[in-house]
BALOBA-1460 file (C-alpha; in Angstrom, 3 decimals):
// residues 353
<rec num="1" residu="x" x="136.593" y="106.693" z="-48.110"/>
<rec num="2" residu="x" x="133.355" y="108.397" z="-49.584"/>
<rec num="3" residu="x" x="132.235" y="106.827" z="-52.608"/>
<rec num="4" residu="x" x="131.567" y="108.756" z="-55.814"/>
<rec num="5" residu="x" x="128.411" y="109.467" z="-56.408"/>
<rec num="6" residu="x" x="126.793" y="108.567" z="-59.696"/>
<rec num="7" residu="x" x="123.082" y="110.193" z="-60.471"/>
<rec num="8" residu="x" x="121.587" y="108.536" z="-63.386"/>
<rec num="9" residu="x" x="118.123" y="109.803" z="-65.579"/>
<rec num="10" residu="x" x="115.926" y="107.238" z="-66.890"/>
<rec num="11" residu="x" x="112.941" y="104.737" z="-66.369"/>
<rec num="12" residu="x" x="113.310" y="103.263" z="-63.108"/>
<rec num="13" residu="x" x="110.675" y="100.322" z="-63.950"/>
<rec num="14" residu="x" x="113.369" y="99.182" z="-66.798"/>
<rec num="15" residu="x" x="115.137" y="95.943" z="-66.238"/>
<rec num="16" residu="x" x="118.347" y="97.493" z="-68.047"/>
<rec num="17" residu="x" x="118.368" y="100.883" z="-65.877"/>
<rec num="18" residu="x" x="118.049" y="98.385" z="-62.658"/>
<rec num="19" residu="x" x="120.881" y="96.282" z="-63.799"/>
<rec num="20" residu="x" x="123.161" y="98.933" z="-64.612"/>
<rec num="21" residu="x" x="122.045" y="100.744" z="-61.034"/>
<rec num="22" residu="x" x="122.963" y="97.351" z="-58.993"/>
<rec num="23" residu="x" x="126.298" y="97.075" z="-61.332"/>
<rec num="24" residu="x" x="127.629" y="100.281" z="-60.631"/>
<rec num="25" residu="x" x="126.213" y="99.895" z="-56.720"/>
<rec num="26" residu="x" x="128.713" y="96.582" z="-56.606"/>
<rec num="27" residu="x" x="131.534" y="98.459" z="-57.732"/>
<rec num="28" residu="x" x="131.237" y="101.373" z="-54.984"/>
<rec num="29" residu="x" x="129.471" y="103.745" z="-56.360"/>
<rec num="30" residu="x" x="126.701" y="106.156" z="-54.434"/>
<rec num="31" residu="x" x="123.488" y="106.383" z="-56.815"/>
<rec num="32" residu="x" x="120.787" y="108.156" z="-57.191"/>
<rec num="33" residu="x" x="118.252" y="108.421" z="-59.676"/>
<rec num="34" residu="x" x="116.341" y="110.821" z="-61.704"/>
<rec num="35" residu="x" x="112.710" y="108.947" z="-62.997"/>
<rec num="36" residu="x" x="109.742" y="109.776" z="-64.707"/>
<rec num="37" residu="x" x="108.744" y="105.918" z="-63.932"/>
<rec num="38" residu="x" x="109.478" y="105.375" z="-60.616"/>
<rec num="39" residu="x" x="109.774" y="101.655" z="-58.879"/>
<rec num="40" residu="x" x="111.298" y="100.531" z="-55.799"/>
<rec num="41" residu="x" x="115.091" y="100.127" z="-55.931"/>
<rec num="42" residu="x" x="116.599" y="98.944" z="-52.932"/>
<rec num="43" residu="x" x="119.842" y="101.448" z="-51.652"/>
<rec num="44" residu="x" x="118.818" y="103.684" z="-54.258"/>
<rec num="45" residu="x" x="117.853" y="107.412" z="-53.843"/>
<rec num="46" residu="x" x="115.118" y="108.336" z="-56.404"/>
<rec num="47" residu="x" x="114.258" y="111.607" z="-57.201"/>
<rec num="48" residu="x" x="110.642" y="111.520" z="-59.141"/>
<rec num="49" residu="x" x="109.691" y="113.309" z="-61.913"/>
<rec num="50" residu="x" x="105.742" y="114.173" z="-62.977"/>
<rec num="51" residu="x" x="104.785" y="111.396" z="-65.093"/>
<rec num="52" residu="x" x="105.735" y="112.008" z="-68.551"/>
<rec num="53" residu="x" x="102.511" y="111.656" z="-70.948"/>
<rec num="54" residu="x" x="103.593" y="112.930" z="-74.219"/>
<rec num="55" residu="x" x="106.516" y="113.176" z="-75.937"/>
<rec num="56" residu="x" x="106.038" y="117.170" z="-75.586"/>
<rec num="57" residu="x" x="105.783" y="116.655" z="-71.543"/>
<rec num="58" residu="x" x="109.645" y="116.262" z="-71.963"/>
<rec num="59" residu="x" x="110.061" y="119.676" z="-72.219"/>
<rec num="60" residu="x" x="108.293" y="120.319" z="-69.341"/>
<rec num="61" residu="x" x="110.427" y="118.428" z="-66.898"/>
<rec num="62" residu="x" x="113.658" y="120.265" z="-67.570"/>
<rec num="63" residu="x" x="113.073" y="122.317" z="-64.667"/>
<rec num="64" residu="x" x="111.978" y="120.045" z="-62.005"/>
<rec num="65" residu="x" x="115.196" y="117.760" z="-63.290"/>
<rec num="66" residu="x" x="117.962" y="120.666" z="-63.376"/>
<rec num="67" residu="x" x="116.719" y="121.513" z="-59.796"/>
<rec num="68" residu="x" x="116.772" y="117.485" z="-58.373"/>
<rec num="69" residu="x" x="120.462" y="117.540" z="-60.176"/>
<rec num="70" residu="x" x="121.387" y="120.984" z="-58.837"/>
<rec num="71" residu="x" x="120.465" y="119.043" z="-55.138"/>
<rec num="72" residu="x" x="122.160" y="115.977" z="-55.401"/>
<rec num="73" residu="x" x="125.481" y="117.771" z="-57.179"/>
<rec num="74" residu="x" x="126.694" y="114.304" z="-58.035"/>
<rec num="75" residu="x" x="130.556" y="113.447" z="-59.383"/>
<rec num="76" residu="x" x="128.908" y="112.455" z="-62.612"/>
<rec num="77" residu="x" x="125.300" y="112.642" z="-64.691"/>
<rec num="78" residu="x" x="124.536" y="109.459" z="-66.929"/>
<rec num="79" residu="x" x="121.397" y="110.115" z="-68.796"/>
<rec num="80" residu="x" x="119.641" y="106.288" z="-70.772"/>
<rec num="81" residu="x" x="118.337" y="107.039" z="-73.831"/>
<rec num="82" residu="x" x="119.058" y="110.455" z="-75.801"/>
<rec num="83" residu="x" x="115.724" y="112.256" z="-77.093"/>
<rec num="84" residu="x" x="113.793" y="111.948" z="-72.910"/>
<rec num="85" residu="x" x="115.998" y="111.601" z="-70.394"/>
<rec num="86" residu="x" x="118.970" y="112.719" z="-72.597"/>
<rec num="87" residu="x" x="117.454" y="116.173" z="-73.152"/>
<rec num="88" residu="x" x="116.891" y="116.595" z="-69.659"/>
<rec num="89" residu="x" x="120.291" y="115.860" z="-68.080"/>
<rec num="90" residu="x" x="121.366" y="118.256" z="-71.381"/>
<rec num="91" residu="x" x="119.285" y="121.240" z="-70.105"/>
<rec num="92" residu="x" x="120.693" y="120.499" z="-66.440"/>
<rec num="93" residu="x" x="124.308" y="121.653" z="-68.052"/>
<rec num="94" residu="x" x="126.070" y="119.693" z="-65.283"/>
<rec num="95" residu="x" x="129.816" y="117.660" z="-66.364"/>
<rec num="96" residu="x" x="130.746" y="115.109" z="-66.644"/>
<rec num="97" residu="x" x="127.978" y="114.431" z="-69.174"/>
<rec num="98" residu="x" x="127.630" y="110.680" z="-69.779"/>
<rec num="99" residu="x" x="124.522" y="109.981" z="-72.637"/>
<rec num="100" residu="x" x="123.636" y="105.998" z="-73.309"/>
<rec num="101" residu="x" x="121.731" y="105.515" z="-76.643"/>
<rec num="102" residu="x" x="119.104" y="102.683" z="-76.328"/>
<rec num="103" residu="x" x="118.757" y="102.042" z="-80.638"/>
<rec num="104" residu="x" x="115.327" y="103.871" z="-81.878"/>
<rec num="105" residu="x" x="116.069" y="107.151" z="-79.475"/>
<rec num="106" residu="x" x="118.958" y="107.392" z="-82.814"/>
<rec num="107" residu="x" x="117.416" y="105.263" z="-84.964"/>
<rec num="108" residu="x" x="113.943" y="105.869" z="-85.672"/>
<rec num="109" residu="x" x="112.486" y="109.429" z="-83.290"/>
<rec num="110" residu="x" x="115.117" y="112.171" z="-85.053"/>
<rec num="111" residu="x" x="113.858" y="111.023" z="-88.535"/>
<rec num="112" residu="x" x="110.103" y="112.029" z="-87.255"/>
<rec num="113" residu="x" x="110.954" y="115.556" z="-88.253"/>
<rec num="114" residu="x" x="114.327" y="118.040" z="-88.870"/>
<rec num="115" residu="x" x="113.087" y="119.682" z="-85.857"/>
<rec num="116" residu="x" x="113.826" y="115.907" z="-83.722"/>
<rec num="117" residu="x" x="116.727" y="115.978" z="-85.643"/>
<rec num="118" residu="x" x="118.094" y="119.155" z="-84.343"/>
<rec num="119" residu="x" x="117.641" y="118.870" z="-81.127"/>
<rec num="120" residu="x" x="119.211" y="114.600" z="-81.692"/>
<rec num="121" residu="x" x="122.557" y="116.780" z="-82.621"/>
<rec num="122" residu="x" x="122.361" y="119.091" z="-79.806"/>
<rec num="123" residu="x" x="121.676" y="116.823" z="-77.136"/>
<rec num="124" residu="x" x="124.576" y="114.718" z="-78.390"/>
<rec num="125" residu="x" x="127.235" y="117.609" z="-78.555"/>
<rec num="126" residu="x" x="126.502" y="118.308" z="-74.477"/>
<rec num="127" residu="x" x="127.771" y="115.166" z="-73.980"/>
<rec num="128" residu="x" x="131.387" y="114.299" z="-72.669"/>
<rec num="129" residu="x" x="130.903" y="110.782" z="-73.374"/>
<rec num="130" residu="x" x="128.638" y="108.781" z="-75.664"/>
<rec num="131" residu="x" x="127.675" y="104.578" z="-75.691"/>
<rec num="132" residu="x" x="125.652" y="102.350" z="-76.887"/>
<rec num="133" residu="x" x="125.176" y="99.125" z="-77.711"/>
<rec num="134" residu="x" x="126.035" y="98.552" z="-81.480"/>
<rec num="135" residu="x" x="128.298" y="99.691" z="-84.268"/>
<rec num="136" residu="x" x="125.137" y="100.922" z="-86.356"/>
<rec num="137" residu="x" x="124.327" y="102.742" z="-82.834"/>
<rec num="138" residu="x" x="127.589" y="104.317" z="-83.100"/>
<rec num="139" residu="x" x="127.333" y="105.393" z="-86.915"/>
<rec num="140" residu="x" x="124.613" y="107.162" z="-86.592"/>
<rec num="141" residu="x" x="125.747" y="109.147" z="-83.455"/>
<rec num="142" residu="x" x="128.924" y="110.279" z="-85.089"/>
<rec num="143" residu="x" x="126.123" y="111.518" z="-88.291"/>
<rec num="144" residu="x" x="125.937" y="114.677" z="-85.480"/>
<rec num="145" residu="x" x="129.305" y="115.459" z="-85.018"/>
<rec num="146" residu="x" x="129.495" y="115.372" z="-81.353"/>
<rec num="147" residu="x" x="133.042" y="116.052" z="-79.318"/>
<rec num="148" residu="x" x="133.110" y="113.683" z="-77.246"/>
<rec num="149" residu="x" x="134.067" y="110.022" z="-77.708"/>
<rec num="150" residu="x" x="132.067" y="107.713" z="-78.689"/>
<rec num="151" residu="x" x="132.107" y="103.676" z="-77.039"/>
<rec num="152" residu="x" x="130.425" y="100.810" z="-78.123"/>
<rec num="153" residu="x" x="129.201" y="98.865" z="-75.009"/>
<rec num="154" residu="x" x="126.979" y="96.289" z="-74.491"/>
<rec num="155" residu="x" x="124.583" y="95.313" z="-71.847"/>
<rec num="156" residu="x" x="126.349" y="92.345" z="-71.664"/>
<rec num="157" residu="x" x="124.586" y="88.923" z="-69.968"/>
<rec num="158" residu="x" x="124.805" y="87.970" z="-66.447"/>
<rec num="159" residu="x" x="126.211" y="84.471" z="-67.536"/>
<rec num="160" residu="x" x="126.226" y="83.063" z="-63.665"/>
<rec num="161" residu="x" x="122.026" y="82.883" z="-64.581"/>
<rec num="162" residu="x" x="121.580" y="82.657" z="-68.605"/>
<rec num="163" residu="x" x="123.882" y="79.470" z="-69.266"/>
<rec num="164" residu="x" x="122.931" y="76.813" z="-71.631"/>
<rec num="165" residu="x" x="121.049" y="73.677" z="-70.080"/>
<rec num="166" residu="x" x="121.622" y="70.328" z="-71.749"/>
<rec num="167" residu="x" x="120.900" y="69.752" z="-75.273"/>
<rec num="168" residu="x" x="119.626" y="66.567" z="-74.739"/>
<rec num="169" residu="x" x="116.865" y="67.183" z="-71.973"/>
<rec num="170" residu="x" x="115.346" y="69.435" z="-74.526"/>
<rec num="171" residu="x" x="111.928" y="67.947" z="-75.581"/>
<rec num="172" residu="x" x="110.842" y="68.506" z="-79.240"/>
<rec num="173" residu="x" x="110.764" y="71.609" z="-80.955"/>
<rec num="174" residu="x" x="110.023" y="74.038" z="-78.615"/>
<rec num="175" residu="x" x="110.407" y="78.196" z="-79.515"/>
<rec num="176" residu="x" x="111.049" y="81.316" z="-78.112"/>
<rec num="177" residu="x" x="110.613" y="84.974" z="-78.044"/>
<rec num="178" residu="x" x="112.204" y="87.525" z="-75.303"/>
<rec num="179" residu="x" x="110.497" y="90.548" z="-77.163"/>
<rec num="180" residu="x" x="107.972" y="92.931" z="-75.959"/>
<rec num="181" residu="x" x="104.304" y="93.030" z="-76.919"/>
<rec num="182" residu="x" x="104.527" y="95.971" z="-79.131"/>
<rec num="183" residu="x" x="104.324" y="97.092" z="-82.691"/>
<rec num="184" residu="x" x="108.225" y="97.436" z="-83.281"/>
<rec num="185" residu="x" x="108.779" y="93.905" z="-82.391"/>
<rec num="186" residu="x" x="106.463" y="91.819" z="-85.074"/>
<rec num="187" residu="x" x="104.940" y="89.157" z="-82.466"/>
<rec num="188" residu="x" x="102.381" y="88.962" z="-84.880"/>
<rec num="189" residu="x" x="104.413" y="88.351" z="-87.395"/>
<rec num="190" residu="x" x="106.473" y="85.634" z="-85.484"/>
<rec num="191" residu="x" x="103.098" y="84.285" z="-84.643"/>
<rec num="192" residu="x" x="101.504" y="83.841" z="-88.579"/>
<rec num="193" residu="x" x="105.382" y="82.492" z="-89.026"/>
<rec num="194" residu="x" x="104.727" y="79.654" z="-86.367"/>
<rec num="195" residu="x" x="100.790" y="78.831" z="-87.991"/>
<rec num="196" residu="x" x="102.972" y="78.239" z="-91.556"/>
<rec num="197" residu="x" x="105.608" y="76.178" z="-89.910"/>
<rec num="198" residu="x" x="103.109" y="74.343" z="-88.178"/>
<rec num="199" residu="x" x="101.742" y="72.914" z="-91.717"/>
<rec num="200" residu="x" x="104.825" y="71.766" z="-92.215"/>
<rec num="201" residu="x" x="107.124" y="69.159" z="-91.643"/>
<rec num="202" residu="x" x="108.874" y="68.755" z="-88.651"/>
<rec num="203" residu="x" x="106.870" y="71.910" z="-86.870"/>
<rec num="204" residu="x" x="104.056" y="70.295" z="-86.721"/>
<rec num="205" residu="x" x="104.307" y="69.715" z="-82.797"/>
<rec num="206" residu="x" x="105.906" y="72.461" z="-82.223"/>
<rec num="207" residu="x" x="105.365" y="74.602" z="-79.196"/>
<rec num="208" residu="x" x="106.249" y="78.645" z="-79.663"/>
<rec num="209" residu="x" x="106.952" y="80.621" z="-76.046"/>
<rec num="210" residu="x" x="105.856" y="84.564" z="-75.684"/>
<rec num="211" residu="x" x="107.776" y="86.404" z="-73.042"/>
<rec num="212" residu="x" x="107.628" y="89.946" z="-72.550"/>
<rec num="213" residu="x" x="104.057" y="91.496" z="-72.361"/>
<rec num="214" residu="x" x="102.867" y="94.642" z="-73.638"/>
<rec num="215" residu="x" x="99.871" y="96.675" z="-75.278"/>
<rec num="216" residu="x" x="99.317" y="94.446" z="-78.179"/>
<rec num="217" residu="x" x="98.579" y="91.383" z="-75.536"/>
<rec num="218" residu="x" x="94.764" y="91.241" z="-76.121"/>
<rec num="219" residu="x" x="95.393" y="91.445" z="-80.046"/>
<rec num="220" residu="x" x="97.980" y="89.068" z="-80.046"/>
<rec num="221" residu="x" x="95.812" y="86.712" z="-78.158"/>
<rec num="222" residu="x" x="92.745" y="87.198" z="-80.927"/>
<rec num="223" residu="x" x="95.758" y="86.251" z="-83.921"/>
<rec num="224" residu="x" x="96.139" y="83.204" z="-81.204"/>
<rec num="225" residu="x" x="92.761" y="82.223" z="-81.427"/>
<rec num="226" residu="x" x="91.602" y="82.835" z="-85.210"/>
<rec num="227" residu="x" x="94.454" y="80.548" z="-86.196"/>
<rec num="228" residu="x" x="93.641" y="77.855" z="-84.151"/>
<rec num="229" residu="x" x="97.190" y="77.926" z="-82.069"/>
<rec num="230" residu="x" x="95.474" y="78.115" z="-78.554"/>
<rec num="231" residu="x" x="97.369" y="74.954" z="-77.493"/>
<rec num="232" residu="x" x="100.771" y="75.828" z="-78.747"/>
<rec num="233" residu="x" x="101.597" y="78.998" z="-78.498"/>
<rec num="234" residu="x" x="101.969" y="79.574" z="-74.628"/>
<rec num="235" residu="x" x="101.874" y="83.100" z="-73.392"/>
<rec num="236" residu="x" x="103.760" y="83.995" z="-70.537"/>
<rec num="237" residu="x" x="104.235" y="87.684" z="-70.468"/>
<rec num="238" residu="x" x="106.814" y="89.254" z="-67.975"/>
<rec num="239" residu="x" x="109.033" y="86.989" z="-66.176"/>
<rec num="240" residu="x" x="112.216" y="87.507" z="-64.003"/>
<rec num="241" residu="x" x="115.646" y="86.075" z="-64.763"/>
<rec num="242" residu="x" x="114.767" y="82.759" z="-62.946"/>
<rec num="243" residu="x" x="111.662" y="82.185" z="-65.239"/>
<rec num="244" residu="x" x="113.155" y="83.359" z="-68.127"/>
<rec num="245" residu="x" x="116.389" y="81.036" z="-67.567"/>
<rec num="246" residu="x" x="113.428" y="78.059" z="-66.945"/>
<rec num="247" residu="x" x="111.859" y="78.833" z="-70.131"/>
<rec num="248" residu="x" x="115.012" y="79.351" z="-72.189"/>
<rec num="249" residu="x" x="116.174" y="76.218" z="-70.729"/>
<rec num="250" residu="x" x="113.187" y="74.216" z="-72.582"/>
<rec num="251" residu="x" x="113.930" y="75.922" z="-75.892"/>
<rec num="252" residu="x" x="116.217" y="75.459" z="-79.014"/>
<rec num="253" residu="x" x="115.461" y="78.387" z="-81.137"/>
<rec num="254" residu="x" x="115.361" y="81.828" z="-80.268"/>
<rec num="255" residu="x" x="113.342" y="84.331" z="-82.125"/>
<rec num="256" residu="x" x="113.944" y="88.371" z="-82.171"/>
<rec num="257" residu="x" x="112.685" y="89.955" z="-85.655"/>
<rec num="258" residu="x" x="112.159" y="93.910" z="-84.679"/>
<rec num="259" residu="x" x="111.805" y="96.646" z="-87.207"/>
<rec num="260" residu="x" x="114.629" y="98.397" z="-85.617"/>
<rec num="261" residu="x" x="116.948" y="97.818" z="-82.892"/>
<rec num="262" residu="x" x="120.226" y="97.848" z="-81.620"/>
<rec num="263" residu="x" x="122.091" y="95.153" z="-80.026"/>
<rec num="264" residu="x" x="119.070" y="93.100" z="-77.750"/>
<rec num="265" residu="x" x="119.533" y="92.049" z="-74.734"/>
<rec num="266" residu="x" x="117.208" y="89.514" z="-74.852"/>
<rec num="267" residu="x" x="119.160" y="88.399" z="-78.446"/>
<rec num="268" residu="x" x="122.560" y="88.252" z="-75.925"/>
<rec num="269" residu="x" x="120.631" y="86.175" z="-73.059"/>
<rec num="270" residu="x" x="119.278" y="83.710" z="-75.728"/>
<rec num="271" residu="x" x="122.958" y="83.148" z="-77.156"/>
<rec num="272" residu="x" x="124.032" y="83.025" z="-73.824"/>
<rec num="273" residu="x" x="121.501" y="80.262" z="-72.937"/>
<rec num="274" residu="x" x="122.944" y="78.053" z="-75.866"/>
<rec num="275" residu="x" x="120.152" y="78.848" z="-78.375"/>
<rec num="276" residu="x" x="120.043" y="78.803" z="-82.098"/>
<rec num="277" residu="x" x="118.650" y="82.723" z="-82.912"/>
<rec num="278" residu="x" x="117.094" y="83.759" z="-85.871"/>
<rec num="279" residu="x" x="116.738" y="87.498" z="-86.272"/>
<rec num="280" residu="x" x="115.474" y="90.581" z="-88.768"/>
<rec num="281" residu="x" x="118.329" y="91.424" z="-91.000"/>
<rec num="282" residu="x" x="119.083" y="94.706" z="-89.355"/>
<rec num="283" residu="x" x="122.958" y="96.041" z="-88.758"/>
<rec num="284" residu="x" x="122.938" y="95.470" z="-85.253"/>
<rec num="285" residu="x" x="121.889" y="91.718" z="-85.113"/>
<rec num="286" residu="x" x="124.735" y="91.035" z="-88.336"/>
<rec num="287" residu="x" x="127.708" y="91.603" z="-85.512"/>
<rec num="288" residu="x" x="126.169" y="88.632" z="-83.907"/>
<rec num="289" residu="x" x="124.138" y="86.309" z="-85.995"/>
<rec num="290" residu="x" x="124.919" y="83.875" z="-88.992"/>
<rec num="291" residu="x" x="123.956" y="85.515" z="-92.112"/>
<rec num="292" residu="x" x="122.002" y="82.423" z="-93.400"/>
<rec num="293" residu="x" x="119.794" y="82.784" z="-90.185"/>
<rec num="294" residu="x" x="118.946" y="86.647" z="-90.327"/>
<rec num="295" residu="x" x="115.404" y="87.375" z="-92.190"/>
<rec num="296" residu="x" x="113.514" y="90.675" z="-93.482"/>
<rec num="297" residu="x" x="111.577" y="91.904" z="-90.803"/>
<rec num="298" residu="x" x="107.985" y="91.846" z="-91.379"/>
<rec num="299" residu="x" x="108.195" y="89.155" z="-93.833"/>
<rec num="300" residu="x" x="106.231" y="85.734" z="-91.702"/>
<rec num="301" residu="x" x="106.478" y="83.496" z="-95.271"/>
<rec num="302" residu="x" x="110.501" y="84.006" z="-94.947"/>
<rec num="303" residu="x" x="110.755" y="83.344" z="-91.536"/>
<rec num="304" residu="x" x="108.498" y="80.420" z="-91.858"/>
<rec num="305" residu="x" x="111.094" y="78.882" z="-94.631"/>
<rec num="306" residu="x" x="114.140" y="79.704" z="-91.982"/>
<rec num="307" residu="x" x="112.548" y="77.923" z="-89.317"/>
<rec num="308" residu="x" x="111.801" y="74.851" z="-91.041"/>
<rec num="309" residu="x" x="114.892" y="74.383" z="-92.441"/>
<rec num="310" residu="x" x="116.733" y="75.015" z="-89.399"/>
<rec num="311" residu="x" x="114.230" y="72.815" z="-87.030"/>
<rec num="312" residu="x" x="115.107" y="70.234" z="-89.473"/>
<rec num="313" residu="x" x="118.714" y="69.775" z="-88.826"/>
<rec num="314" residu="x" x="119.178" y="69.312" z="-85.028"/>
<rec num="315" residu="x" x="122.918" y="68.826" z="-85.770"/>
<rec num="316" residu="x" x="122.827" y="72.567" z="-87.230"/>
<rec num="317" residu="x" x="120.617" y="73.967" z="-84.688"/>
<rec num="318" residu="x" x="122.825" y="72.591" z="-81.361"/>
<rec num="319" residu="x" x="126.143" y="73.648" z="-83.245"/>
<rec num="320" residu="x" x="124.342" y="77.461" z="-83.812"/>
<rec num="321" residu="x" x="123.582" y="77.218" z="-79.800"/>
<rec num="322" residu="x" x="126.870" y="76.114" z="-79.222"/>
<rec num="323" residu="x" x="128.480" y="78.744" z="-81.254"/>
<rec num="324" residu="x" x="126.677" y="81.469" z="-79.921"/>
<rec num="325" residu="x" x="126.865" y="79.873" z="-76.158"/>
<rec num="326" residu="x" x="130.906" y="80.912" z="-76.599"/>
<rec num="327" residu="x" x="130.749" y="83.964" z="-78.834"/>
<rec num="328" residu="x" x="129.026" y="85.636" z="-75.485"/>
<rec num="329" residu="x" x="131.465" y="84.371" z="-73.144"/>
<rec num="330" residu="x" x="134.558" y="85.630" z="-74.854"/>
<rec num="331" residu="x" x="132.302" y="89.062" z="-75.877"/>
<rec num="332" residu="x" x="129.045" y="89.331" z="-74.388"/>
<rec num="333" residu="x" x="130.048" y="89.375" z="-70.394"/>
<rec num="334" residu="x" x="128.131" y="91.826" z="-68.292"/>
<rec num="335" residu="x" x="131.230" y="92.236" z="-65.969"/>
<rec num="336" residu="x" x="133.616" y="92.790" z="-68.502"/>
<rec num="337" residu="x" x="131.199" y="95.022" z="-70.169"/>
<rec num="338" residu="x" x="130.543" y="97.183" z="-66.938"/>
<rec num="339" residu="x" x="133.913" y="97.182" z="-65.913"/>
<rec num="340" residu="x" x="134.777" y="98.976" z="-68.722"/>
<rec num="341" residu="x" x="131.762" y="101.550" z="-67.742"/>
<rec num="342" residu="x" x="133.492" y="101.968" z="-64.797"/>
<rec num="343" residu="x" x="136.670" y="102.909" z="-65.898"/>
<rec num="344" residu="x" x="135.031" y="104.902" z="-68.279"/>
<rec num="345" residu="x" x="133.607" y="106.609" z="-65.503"/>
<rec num="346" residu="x" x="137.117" y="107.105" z="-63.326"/>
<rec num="347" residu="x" x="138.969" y="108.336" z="-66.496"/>
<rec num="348" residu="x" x="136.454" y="110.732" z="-67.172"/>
<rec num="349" residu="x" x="136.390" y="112.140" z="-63.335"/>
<rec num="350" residu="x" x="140.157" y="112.260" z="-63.560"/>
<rec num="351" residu="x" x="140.437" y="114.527" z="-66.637"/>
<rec num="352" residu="x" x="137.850" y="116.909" z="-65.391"/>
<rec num="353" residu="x" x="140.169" y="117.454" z="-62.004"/>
């Protein structure tokens, strides 16, 4: 039997777009893929797209991506992340019409003008189905008034790797942070937070743990430097799931304060890995995180109080790991979670017929 065939639009260099590729690959599905940012997939057809400069070059690549569609005449187009790669599988006016929102494609580019805003609702109303990751995520795609349904799925965490590692082979007060190098994500923030708790009683050894790279790397390393952190704060930029899960499995606290974002993957792994996480108060992270642990972003004095207090109960810090360890096996599973994308998927191919 001839599997379906599935053509998805987005970055091609993204862990999440590669893990939902090999997910939907393992449950017989042909797919190709549509990229501006194009790296090796294995099985994978890719069909490349000029590279995409400026937010305007979007516009330009609705040709060269109606024609790659128009080729490929797949069962179903799945566009990741609304306002790029959203707009183009829109222009290509090919159904079904999945759209994934990734958080600031809703969140934070259609406030930029009522002209982003406009063309936020239009994208959205092409659409014959609509996820993302978060109930906030969700909210703010209904604002539009699309037609089609709306589900709230997460990535979900490959829990055969990220699984927590014993509490007790754990060694001192050692700290975490999944997020990328750039301005949404406060790493500078978490970083003047760390130089505060390390005055302090019991941070005072305490070791912090940058995964993740990005832009801000050589300005992150100055902060590093001027406050005298150089042998505690360990930078190891971007690391696969094995070195993540070896890192993760040295830490007890887990650190994600963005200025916006929907539910984070890297949040979900952490939990996963039996971490205590302490996060900016935003919607998203409230589904998932222990009010008395959630902090304004931006704020390094607050989150300096939050992780003293917690690094000074270990009881309270292995019981928040332990906690979060099971609230992403009963919710956070990346099977379950694609499963349901795949049903999704079949239900939608049957009412088209």
């Amino acid at each position: 039997m001839t599997s379906l065939h599935l053509c998805l639009l987005g970055d091609a260099n993204s862990p999440h777009t590669r893990r939902w590729v090999m997910e939907m690959r393992a449950r017989d599905w042909r797919v190709s893929l549509i990229t501006a940012r194009p790296e090796s997939l294995d099985g994978v057809e890719q069909c490349i797209l000029p590279p995409v400069r400026r937010p305007v070059d979007w516009m330009l690549r609705a040709g060269a991506a109606r024609r790659h569609v128009r080729e490929l005449a797949p069962d179903i187009v799945h566009a990741h992340y609304i306002t790029s790669y959203g707009y183009l599988a829109a222009r290509c006016g090919r159904h079904p019409l999945v759209l994934t929102a990734w958080g600031s494609d809703l969140l934070v580019t259609p406030q930029a003008s009522p002209w982003m805003r406009w063309l936020t609702g239009w994208i959205l109303r092409r659409a014959d189905l609509i996820t993302g990751d978060s109930a906030s995520l969700m909210d703010a795609a209904r604002q539009y008034h699309p037609q089609a349904p709306l589900h709230e799925i997460h990535w979900g965490v490959d829990r055969t790797r990220f699984a927590p590692a014993p509490w007790e082979r754990k060694e001192g007060l050692q700290i975490v942070s999944l997020r990328a190098w750039e301005a949404n994500y406060h790493i500078d923030i978490l970083i003047q937070a760390f130089a505060l708790l390390r005055q302090r009683p019991p941070g005072a050894a305490a070791q912090l743990h940058l995964l993740g790279g990005g832009s801000l790397q050589a300005r992150l390393h100055t902060l590093v430097d001027r406050l005298g952190l150089a042998q505690c704060v360990h930078f190891h930029g971007r690391l696969d799931d094995a070195g993540m899960t070896a890192v993760l499995a040295r830490c007890k606290i887990s650190v994600t304060v963005p200025a916006s974002d929907a539910t984070s993957v890297a949040m979900l792994e952490s939990m996963a890995c039996g971490l205590a996480v302490v996060a900016s108060d935003l919607a998203a992270n409230r589904q998932w995180i222990d009010p008395d642990l959630l902090v304004p972003a931006g704020d390094a004095r607050t989150l300096a109080d939050v992780l003293q207090k917690l690094a000074g109960d270990e009881i309270r810090m292995r019981q928040a790991g332990e906690r979060n360890a099971e609230r992403i096996a009963l919710e956070g599973d990346r099977k379950t979670q694609m499963d349901r994308v795949d049903r999704l998927y079949r239900q939608l191919l049957a009412c088209s017929l």
